[in-house]
C-alpha positions in Angstrom: 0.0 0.0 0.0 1.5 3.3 -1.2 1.8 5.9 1.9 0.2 8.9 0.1 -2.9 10.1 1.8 -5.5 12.3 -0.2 -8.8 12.3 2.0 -9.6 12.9 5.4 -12.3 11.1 7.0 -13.9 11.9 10.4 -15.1 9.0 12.4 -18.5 8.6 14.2 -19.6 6.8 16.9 -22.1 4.4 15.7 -25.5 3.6 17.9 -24.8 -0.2 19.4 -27.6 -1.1 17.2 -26.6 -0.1 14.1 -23.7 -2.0 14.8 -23.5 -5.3 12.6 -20.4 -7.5 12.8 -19.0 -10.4 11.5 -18.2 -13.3 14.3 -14.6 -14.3 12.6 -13.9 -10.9 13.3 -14.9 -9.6 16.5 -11.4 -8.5 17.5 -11.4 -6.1 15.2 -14.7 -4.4 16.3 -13.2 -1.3 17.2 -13.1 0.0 13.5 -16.5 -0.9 12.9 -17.7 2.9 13.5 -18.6 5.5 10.6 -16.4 7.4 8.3 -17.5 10.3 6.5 -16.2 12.3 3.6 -15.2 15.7 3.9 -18.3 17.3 2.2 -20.3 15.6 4.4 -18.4 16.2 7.3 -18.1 19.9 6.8 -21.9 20.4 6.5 -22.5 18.4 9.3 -20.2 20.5 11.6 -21.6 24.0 9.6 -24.9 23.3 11.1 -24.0 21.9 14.2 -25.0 18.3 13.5 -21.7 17.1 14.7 -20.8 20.1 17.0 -17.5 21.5 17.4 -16.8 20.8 20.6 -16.8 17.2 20.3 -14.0 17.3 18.2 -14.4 14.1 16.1 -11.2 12.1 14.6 -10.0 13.0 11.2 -8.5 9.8 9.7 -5.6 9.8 6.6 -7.2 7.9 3.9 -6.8 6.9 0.1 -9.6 7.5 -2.4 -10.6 3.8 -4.1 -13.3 3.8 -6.5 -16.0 6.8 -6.6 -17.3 5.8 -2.9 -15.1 3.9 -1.3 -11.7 4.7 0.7 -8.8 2.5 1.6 -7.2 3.6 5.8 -3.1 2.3 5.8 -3.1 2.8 9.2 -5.4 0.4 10.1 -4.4 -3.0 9.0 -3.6 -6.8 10.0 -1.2 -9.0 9.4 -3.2 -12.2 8.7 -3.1 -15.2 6.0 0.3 -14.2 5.3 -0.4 -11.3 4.4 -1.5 -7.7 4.9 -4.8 -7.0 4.8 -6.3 -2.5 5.3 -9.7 -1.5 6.5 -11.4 -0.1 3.2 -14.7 1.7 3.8 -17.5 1.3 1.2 -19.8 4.1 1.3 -17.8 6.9 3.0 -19.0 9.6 0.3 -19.0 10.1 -3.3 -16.6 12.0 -5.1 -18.0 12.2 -8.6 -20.4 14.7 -10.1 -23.1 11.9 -10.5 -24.6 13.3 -13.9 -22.1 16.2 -15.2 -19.1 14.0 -14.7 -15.7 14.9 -12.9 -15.2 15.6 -9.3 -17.9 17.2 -7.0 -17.9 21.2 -6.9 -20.2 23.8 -5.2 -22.2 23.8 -8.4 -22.5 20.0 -8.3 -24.4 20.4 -4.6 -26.1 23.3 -5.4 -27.6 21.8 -8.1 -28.6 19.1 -6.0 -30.1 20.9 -2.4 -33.5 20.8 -2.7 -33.8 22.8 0.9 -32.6 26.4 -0.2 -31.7 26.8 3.7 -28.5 24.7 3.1 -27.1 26.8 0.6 -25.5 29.4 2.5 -23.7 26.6 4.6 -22.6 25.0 1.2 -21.1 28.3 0.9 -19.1 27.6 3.2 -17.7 24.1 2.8 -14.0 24.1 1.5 -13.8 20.4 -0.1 -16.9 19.1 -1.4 -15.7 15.4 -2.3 -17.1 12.5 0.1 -20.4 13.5 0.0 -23.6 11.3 0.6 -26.7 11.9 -1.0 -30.1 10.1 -1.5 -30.1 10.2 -5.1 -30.9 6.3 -6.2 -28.0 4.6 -7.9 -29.4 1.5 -9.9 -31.9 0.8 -6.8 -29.3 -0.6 -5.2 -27.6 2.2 -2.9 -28.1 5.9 -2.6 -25.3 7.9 -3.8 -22.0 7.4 -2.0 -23.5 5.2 0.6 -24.2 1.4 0.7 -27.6 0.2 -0.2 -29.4 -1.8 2.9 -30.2 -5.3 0.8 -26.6 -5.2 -0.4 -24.7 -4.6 2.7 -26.3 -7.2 4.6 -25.7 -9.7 1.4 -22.1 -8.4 1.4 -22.3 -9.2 5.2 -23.7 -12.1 5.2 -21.7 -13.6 2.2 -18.2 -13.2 4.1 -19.9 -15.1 7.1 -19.3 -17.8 4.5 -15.1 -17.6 4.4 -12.8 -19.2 7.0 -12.3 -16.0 7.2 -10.9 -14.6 4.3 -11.6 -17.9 1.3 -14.3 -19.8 0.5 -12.6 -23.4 0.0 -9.9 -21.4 -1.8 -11.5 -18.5 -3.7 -10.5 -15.5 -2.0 -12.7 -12.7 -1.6 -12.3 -9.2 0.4 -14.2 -9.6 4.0 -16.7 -7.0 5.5 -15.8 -7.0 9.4 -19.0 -5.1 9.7 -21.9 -3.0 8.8 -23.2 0.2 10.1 -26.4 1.7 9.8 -25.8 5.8 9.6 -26.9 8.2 12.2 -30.2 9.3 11.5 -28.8 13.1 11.4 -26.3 12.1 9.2 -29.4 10.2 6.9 -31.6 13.2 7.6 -29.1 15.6 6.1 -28.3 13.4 3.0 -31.7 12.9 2.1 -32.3 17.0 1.4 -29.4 16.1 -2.0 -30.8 14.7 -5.0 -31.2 15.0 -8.4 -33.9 13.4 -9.3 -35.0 10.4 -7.2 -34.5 9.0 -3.5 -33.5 5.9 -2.3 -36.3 4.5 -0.1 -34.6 2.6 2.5 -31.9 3.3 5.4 -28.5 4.1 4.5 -25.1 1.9 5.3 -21.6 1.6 5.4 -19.9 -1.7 4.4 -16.4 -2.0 6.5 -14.0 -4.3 4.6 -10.3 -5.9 4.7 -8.9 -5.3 1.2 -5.0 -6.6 0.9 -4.3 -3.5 -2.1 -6.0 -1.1 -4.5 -4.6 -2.7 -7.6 -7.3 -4.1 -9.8 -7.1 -6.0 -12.8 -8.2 -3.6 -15.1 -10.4 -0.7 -14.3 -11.5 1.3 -11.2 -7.9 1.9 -9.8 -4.7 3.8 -11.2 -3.1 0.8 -10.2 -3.8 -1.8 -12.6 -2.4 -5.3 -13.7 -2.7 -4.4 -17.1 1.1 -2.5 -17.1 2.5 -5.8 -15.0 5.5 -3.7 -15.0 4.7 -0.8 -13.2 3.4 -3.5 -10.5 6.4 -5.9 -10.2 8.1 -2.5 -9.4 5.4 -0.6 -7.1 5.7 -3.7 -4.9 9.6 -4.5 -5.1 9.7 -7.6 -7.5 12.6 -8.0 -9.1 13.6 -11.2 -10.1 12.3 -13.8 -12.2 11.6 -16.0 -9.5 9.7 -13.7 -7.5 7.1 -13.0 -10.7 7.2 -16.8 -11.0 5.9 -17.1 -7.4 3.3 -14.3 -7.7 2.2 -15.6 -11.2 1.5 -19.3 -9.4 -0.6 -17.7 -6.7 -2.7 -15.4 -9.6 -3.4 -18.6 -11.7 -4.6 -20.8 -7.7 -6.3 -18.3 -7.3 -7.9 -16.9 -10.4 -9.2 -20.6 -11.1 -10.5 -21.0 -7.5 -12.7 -18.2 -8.5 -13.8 -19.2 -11.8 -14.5 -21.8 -9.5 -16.7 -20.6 -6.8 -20.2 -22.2 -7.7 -18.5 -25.5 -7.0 -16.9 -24.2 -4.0 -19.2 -22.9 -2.4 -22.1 -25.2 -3.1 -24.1 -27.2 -0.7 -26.1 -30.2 -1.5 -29.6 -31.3 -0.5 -32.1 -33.7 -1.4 -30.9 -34.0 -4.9 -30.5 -30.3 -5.2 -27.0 -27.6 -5.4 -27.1 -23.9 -3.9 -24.2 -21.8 -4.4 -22.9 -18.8 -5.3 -22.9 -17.5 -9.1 -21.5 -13.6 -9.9 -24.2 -11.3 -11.3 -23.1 -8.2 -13.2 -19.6 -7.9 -11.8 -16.1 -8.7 -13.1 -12.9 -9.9 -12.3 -11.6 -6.5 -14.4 -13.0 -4.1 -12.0 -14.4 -6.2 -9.3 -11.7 -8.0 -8.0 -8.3 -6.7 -5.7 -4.8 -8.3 -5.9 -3.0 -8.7 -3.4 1.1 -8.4 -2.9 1.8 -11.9 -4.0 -0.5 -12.3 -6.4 -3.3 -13.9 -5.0 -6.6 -12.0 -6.4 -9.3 -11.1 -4.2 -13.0 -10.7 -4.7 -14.1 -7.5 -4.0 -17.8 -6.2 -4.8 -19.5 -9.6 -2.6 -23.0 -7.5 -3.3 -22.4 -8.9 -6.8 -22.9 -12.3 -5.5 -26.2 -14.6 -5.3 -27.4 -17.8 -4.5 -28.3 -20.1 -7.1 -30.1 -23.5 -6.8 -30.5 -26.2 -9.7 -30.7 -29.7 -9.9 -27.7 -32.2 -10.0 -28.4 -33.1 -13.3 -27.9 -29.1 -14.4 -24.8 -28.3 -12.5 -22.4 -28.7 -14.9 -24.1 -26.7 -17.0 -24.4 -24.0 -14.3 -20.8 -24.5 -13.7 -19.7 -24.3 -17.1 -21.8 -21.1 -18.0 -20.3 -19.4 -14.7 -16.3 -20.3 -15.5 -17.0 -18.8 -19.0 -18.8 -15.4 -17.8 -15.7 -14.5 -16.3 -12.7 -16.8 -17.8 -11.6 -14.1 -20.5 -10.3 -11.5 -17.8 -9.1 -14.0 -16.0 -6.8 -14.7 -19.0 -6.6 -11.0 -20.9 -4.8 -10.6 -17.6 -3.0 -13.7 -17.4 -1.3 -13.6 -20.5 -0.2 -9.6 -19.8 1.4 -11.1 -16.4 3.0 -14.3 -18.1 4.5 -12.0 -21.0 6.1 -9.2 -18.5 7.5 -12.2 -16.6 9.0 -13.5 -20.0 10.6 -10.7 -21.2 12.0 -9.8 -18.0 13.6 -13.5 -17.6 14.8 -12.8 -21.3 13.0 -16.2 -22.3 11.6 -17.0 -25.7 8.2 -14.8 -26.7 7.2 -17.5 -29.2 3.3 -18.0 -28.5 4.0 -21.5 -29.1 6.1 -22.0 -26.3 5.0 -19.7 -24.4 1.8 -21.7 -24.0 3.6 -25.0 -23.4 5.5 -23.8 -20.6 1.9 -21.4 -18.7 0.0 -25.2 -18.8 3.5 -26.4 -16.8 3.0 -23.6 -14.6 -1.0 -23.8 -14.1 -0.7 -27.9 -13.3 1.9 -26.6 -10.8 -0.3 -23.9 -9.3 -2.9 -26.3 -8.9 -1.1 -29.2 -7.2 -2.5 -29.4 -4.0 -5.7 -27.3 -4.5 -8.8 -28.9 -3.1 -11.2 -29.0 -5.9 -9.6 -28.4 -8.9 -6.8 -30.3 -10.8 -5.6 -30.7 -14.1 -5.4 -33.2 -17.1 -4.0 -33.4 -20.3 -6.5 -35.3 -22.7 -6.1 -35.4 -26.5 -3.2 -32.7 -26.5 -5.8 -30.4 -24.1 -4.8 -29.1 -20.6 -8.1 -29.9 -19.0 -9.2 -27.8 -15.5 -11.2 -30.7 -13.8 -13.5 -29.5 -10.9 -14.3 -32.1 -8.3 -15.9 -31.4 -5.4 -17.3 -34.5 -2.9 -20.8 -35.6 -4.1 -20.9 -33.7 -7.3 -20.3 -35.0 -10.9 -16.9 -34.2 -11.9 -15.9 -31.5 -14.6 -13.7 -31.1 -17.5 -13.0 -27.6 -18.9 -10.7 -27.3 -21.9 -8.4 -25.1 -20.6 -5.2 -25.2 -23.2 -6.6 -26.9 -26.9 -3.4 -28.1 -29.2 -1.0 -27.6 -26.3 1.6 -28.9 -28.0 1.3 -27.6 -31.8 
């Protein structure tokens, strides 16, 4: 995690119960309070919401994403690696309709109680600000929607506590239901439409801010610019971190199986709805990658007889960023160890690296049918899967 520091967020003390935590981690209950933008925060001192005199703390944190805010001073040292508190809903900082970053005209625009305006005057940074304008009824602007944060909550219940049987996701430690002031206020901004239900904050462990794609400036797509951010240097080191993004990519390509439970002849587990690994999904330092946006995930039940097919249609949904970003990491690891950039032999030598990756994972292994690298998926009581992984492997 890079040390710069671009927001400040105050902390408030949350009502006991608007408290929500998960049980794996209660020792870290402590940081399950509320963290507000500056533009918010300002206009809540200005009209003596949050009074002065109570002098609430200002935290150093790092913008992530349009709502969401990454604090490197709180972190834990867990799994082998280190993991930051990340707060989901701590304020937006986008204009939500003119584009670009929130100005006086961008909250003006969207006061609809003229007595506020003089205080918006007044406020000196607008960004982090919460609003009820609806975003996709899910959440109201720069907050976390009610329905999703208790699905994000109740999703990480699911990990042990940071992976589900090997697919990795990013943990909430908690929920928090906003102060009704602080709802009271954000309900007077919004454009056009309210969201109807109670506003939240989703309080999550997040290992980085790189993504794979999109939604970060640090992205896997310049593999370069990473190995060097993070200190790797040597071919082996890229070799290690390369093993753990294949383990760990698959596992999540993966997760229907993973996650599934089976009764009286039928399969529930989770599928991904309208998310992606390209934007959706953290890396960590050593390469492991992370799922990020759990309110993307829902149950899914189908017969035995149709989960294959359900598996199947949920590896290819998300296989080609799994791969786009594969093959960018596997070519900067090349060049760097001055091997051959042949294609031919390039692919050879990633299916000797993904049946080493996978050597001792618990569902998933590989095979080499009729010059194919085969993923197979076998989870206990479930019909086994083959996924062509690697076709002509060796022509």
């Amino acid at each position: 995690m890079r040390t710069q520091t671009n927001i400040g967020l105050t902390s408030l003390q949350i009502p006991q119960d608007y408290q929500f935590f998960n049980p794996h981690f209660m020792h870290l209950r402590k940081w399950v309070e509320g963290y507000i933008g500056p533009g918010t925060s300002q206009l809540l001192s200005l009209t003596k919401i949050i009074p002065n005199d109570k002098s609430p703390q200002t935290l150093d944190a790092i913008k992530d994403e349009n709502r969401n805010a990454i604090l490197p001073e709180r972190s834990i040292h867990a799994d082998g690696r280190r993991y930051y508190i990340s707060i989901k809903g701590c304020g937006a900082y986008e204009d939500m309709f003119m584009g670009g970053p929130l100005i006086l005209e961008s909250l003006q625009a969207a006061c609809r109680d003229s007595q506020l305006i003089p205080y918006l005057n007044r406020i000196t940074n607008y960004q982090g600000f919460i609003m009820a304008e609806n975003w996709m009824g899910e959440s109201p602007y720069g907050a976390q929607g009610e329905e999703n944060g208790f699905d994000e909550l109740e999703f990480s219940k699911l990990a042990t506590p940071f992976d589900i049987q090997g697919a990795y996701i990013c943990p909430l430690i908690g929920l928090v239901r906003l102060p009704d002031d602080v709802e009271s206020l954000a309900r007077k901004f919004f454009w056009y439409r309210t969201y109807p239900q109670h506003f939240y904050q989703a309080i999550r462990l997040v290992p980085s801010r790189i993504r794979l794609y999109f939604e970060s400036s640090e992205v896997l797509r310049h593999p370069e610019h990473i190995f060097s951010m993070i200190g790797l240097k040597s071919g082996e080191d890229i070799r290690g971190f390369e093993l753990n993004f294949i383990r760990s990519g698959i596992s999540l390509l993966s997760l229907f199986s993973r996650s599934a439970k089976i009764q009286n002849g039928l399969v529930s587990g989770l599928i991904y709805q309208d998310v992606w690994l390209d934007k959706d999904a953290i890396l960590a330092l050593d390469g492991v990658i992370h799922f990020a946006d759990l309110e993307g995930l829902m149950y899914k039940t189908v017969s035995l007889a149709d989960y294959p097919t359900l598996q199947r249609k949920e590896w290819q949904k998300l296989v080609f960023e799994f791969l786009y970003a594969l093959n960018n990491l596997d070519l900067a690891r090349r060049k760097l160890e001055n091997l051959t950039l042949d294609f031919r032999l390039q692919r050879q030598e990633l299916g000797t690296l993904i049946q080493e990756a996978l050597e001792f994972d618990p569902i998933t292994y590989t095979s080499i049918q009729y010059n194919t690298l085969f993923i197979v998926i076998h989870r206990e009581s479930l019909p086994l899967i083959e996924i062509p992984f690697l076709e002509s492997i060796y022509s």
